[in-house]
LUMMARVO-171227 format. One line per 2 residues: for each residue x, y, z of C-alpha. Coordinates in nm, 2 decimals. Layout:
BEGIN
X/Y/Z ~ ...
// end
This chain:
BEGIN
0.00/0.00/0.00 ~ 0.17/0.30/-0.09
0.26/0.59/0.16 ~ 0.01/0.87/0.31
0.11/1.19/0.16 ~ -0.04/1.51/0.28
-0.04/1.84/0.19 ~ -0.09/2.13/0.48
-0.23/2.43/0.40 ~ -0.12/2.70/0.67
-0.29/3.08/0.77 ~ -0.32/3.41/0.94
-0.71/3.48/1.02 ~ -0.77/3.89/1.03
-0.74/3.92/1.39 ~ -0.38/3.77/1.39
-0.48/3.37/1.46 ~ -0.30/3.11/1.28
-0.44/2.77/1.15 ~ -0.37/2.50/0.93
-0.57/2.22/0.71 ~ -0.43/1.89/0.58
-0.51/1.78/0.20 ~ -0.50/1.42/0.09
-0.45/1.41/-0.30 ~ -0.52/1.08/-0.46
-0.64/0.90/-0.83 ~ -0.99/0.73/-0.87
-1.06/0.63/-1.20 ~ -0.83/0.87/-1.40
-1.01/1.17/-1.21 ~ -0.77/1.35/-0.97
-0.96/1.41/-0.68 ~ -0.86/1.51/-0.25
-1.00/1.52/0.10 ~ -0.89/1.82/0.39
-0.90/1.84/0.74 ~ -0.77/2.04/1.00
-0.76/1.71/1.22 ~ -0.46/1.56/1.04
-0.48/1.16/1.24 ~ -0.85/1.15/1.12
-0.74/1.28/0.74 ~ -0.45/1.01/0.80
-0.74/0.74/0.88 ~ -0.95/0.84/0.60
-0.63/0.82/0.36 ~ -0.57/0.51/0.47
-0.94/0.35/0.35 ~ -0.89/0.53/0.03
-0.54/0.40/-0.03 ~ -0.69/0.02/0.09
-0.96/0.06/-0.19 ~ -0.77/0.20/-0.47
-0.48/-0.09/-0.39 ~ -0.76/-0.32/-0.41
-0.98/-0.20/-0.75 ~ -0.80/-0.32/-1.08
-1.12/-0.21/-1.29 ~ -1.25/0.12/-1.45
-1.60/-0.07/-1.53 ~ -1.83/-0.05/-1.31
-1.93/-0.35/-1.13 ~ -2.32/-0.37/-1.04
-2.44/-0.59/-0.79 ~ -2.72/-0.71/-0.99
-2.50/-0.80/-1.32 ~ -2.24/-0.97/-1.06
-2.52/-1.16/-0.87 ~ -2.65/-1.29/-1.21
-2.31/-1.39/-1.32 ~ -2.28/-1.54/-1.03
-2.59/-1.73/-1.01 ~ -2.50/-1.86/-1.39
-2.18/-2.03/-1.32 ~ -2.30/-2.17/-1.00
-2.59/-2.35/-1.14 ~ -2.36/-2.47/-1.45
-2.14/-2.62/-1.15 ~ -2.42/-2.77/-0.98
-2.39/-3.13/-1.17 ~ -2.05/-3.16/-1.17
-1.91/-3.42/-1.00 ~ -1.86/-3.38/-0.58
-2.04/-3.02/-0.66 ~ -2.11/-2.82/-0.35
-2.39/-2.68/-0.54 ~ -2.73/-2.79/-0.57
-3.08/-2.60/-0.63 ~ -3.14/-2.60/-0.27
-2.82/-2.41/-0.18 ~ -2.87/-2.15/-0.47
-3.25/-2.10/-0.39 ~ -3.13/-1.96/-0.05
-2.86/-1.79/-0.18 ~ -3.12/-1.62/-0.43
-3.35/-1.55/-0.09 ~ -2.97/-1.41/0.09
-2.95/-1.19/-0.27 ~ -3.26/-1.01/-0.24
-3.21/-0.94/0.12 ~ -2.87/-0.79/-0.01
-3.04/-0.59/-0.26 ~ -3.34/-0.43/-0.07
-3.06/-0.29/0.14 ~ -2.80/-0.18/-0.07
-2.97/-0.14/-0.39 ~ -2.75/-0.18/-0.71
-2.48/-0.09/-0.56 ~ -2.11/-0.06/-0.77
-1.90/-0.30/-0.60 ~ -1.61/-0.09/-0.66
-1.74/0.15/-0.41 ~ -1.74/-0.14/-0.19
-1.46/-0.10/0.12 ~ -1.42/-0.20/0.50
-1.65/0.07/0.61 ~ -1.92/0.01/0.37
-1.95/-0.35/0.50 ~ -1.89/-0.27/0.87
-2.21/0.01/0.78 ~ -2.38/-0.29/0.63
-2.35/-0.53/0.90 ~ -2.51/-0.28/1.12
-2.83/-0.23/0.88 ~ -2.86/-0.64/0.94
-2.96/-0.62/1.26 ~ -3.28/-0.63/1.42
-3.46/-0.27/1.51 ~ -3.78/-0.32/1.72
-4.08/-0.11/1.82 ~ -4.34/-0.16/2.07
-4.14/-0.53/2.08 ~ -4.20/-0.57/1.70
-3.91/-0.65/1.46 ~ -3.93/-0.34/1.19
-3.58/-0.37/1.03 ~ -3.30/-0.60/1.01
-3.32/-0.98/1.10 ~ -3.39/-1.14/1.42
-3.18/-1.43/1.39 ~ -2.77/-1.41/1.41
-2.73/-1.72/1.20 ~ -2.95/-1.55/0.93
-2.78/-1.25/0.92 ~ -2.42/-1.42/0.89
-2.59/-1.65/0.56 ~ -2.62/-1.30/0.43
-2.35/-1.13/0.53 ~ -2.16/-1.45/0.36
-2.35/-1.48/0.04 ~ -2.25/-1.09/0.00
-1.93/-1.26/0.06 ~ -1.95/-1.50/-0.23
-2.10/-1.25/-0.50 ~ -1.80/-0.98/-0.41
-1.58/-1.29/-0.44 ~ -1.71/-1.36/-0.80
-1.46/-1.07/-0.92 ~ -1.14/-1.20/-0.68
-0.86/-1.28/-0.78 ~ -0.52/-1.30/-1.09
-0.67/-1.11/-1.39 ~ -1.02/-0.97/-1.16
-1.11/-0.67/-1.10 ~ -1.06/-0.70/-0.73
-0.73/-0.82/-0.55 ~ -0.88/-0.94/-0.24
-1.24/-0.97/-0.07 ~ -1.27/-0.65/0.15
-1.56/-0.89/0.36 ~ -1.31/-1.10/0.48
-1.04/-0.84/0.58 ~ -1.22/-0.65/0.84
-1.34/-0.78/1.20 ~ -1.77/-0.69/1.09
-1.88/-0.89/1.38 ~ -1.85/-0.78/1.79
-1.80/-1.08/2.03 ~ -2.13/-1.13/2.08
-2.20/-1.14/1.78 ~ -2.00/-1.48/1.73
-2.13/-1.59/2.00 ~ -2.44/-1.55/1.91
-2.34/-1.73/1.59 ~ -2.24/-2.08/1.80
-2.54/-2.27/1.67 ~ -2.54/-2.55/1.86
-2.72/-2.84/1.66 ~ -2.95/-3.08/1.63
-3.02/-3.07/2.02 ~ -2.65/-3.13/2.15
-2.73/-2.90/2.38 ~ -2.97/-3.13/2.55
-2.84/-3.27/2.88 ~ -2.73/-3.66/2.86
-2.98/-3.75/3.06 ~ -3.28/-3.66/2.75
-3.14/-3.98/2.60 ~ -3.29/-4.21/2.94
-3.64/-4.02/2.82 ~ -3.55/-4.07/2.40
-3.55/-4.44/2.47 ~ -3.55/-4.69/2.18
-3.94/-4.80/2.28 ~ -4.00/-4.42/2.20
-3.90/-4.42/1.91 ~ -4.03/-4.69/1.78
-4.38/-4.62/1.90 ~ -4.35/-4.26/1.67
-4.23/-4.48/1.39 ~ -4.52/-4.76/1.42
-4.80/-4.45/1.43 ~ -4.69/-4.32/1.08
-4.89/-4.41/0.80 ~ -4.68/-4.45/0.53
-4.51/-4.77/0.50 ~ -4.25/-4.62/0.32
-4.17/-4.36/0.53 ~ -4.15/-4.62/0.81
-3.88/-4.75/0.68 ~ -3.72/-4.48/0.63
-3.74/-4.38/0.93 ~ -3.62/-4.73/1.09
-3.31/-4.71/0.81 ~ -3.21/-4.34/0.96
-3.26/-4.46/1.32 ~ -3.07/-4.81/1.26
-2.74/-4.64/1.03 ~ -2.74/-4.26/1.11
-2.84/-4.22/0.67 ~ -2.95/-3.84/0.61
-3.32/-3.82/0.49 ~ -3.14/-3.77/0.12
-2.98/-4.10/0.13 ~ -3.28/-4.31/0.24
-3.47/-4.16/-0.01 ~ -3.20/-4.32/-0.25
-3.21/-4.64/-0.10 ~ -3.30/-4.95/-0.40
-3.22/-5.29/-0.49 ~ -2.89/-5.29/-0.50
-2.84/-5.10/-0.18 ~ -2.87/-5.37/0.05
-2.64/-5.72/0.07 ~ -2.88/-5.96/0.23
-2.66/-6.27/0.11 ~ -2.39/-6.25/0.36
-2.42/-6.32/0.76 ~ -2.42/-5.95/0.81
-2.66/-5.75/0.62 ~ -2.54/-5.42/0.52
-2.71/-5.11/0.40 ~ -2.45/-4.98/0.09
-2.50/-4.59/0.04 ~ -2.37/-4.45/-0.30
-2.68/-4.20/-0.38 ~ -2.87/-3.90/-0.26
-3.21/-3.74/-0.35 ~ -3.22/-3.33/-0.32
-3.48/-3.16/-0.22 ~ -3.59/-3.12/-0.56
-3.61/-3.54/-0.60 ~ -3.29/-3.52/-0.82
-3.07/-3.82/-0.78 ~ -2.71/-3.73/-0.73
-2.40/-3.87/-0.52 ~ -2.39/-3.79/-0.18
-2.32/-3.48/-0.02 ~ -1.97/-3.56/0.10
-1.65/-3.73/0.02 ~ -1.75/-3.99/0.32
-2.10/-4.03/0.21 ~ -2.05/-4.35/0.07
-2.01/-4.57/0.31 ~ -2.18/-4.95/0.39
-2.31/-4.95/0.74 ~ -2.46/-5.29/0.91
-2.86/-5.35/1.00 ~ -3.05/-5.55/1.25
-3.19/-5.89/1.11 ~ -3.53/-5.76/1.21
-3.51/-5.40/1.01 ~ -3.35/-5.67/0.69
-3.64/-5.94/0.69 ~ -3.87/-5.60/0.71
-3.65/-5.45/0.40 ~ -3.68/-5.82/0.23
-4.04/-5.83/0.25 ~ -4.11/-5.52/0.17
-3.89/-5.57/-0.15 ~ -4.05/-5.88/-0.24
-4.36/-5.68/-0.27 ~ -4.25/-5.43/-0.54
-4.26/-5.48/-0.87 ~ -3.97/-5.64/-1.06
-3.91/-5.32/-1.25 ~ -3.91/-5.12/-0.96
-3.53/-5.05/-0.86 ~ -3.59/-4.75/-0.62
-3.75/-4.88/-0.29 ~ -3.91/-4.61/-0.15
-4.18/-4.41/-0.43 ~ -4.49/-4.18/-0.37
-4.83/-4.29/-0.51 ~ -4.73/-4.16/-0.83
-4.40/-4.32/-0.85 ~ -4.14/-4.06/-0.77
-3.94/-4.00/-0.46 ~ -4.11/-3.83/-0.15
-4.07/-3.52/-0.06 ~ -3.88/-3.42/0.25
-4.15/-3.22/0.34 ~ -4.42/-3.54/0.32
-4.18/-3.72/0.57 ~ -4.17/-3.41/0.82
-4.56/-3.41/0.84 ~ -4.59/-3.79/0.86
-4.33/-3.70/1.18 ~ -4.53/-3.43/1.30
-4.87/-3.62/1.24 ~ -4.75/-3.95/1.49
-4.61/-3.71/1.76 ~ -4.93/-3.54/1.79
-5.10/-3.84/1.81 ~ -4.88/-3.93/2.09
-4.88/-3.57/2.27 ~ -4.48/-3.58/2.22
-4.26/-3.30/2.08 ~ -3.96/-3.37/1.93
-3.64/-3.18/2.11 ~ -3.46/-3.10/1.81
-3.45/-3.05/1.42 ~ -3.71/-3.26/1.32
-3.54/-3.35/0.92 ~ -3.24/-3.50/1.10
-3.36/-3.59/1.42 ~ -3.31/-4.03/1.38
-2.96/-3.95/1.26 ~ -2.86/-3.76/1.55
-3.05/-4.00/1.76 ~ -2.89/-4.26/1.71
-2.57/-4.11/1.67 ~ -2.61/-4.05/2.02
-2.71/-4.33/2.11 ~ -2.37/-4.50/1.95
-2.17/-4.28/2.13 ~ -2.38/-4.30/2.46
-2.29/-4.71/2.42 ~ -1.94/-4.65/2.37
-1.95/-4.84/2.00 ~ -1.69/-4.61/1.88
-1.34/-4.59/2.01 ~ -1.25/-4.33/1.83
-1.38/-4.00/1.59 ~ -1.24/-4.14/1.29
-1.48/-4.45/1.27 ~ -1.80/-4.26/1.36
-1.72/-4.02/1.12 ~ -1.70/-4.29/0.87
-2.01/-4.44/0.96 ~ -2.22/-4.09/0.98
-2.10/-4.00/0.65 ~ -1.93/-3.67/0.82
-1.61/-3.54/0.74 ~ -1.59/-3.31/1.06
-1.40/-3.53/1.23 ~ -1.35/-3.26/1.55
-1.75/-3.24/1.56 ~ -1.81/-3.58/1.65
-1.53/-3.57/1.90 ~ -1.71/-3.25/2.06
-2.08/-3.32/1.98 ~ -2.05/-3.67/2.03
-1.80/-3.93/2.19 ~ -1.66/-3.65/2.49
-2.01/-3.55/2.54 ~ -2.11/-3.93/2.58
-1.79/-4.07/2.73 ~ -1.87/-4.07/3.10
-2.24/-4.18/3.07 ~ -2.32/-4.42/3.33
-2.57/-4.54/3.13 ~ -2.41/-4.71/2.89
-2.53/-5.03/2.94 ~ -2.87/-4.94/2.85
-2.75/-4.85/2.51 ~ -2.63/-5.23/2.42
-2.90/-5.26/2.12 ~ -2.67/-4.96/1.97
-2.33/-5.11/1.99 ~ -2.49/-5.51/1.86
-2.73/-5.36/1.61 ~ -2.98/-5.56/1.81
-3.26/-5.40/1.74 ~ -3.63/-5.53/1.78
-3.91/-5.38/1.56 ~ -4.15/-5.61/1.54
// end
């Protein structure tokens, strides 16, 4: 960044008083332009953000935020079916929600114009304003408001980079967020904030009574396949013929596919995701006869009335249906909640030895997660020995 040069501008006011101003002389888009003060360390502060964003902008075009977001959009959703692609419909429909949240605040904005101070200024426009205890500006929710903050991120990003208009991505230079901001940003998921003891309550009798009182024998299943293997509601959706391995002693549940939330089939959504875990003989005969009850042509196991996969959201309401049925509310995120079940339950019966292996089998690359959320959180459980259906696959459903 080059040096602060300033200019000072000295005189002699009629009645014999002295003073002085301070210019600031710079370049901005071939236009010679300056700043003055008579406070010379705030002129020098000032320099210093118009220095940071000159050093930064390599272009003379301007750059709006609606061509950018548009751009941005494009290549994303011509990434979204490549192979081990972070993208998917899903993701870019929120980011589209993020976008327009971006734009009622900021308008079309030239993202040249863009610097630290704009963004910290932004941030601040985020959150929440109330009145009479009603939310009027701004967004209730920390989490939310760092999704936006980081798809603003991503767009800006778009022009990063050798040969872009921008050198480096002012949104991830500055410190935008207080301390309690972040730690209002710890999202804790998928109720691992729960106390140990919720899992004495969560009992295996419990959730098999929810399962039995949904209507759907397809989403049964489902839901016995996520309790048994810890599968995402994306990969049980996948689940056909050649999934399962009923031919050797131990039958295993192979998973190589995913459905998205907009029933497209497509690998899973990490690295790990494939993965063959093992199931009870009771969920496989289950599985077997259910099988033996679809038509030959039928590869995919688990199709709506009008043969496609279910939606996510079908599942949910079968889950909601059977819990009011049985006056029980669920204690966390109901799309995930027989994953994490029974991933703590494995860790509660000390099935895993170490974070590696439970990663494997959940499918998760966050290896440090499952050591926090899971095994150390589980380790000292005196009730372990409860838990044994967990650690022998010995579970009963019938």
């Amino acid at each position: 960044m080059s040096k602060i040069k300033l200019k000072k501008r000295t005189w002699t006011n009629k009645d014999g008083r002295k003073g002085a101003s301070y210019r600031f002389f710079y370049n901005e888009n071939g236009k010679k332009k300056y700043i003055q003060s008579p406070n010379k360390k705030w002129l020098e502060t000032e320099a210093e953000k118009i220095l940071f964003k000159l050093d930064n902008v390599r272009s003379e075009i301007p750059l709006p935020l609606q061509d950018t977001w548009e751009a941005y959009y494009k290549e994303s959703k011509g990434r979204m079916y490549e192979k081990k692609s972070k993208f998917s419909q899903t993701t870019l429909n929120e980011y589209e929600s993020h976008y327009k949240n971006i734009y009622n605040i900021c308008g079309n904005i030239d993202l040249r114009n863009i610097d630290e101070d704009y963004v910290g200024k932004f941030v601040i426009k985020l959150k929440p304003k109330y009145e009479d205890h009603k939310l009027i500006s701004g967004f209730a929710k920390m989490n939310y408001r760092k999704k936006i903050f980081d798809t603003f991120s991503r767009i800006y990003n778009y022009h990063v980079g050798s040969g872009k208009p921008f050198k480096f991505n002012v949104f991830k230079t500055g410190n935008y967020f207080s301390d309690q901001d972040k730690a209002d940003m710890k999202y804790v998921p998928l109720g691992q904030d729960l106390s140990v003891d919720w899992l004495e309550e969560w009992d295996f009798n419990r959730i098999k009574t929810i399962i039995d009182n949904v209507d759907s024998i397809e989403i049964r299943l489902m839901f016995k396949l996520m309790a048994e293997t810890s599968c995402r509601p994306s990969e049980a959706r996948a689940a056909q013929r050649q999934s399962f391995n009923f031919k050797k002693n131990t039958p295993m549940f192979k998973i190589f596919h995913a459905v998205d939330n907009y029933k497209v089939l497509k690998e899973p959504k990490t690295d790990k995701g494939y993965r063959s875990i093992v199931i009870s003989s009771d969920l496989k005969d289950q599985l077997t006869d259910w099988i033996n009850s679809l038509p030959d042509n039928q590869e995919f196991l688990f199709l709506n009335s009008v043969g496609k996969f279910f939606d996510l959201k079908r599942m949910t309401e079968e889950l909601d249906r059977s819990c009011k049925k049985l006056n029980l509310k669920l204690p966390f995120r109901k799309n995930y909640f027989f994953r994490h079940w029974n991933a703590s339950m494995w860790a509660a019966s000390g099935k895993y030895t170490n974070a590696m292996d439970f990663a494997n089998d959940m499918g998760d690359k966050d290896i440090n997660m499952i050591e926090e959320k899971y095994i150390k959180k589980y380790s000292n459980s005196k009730n372990s020995e409860k838990f044994t259906e967990h650690q022998n696959n010995n579970y009963k459903w019938s």
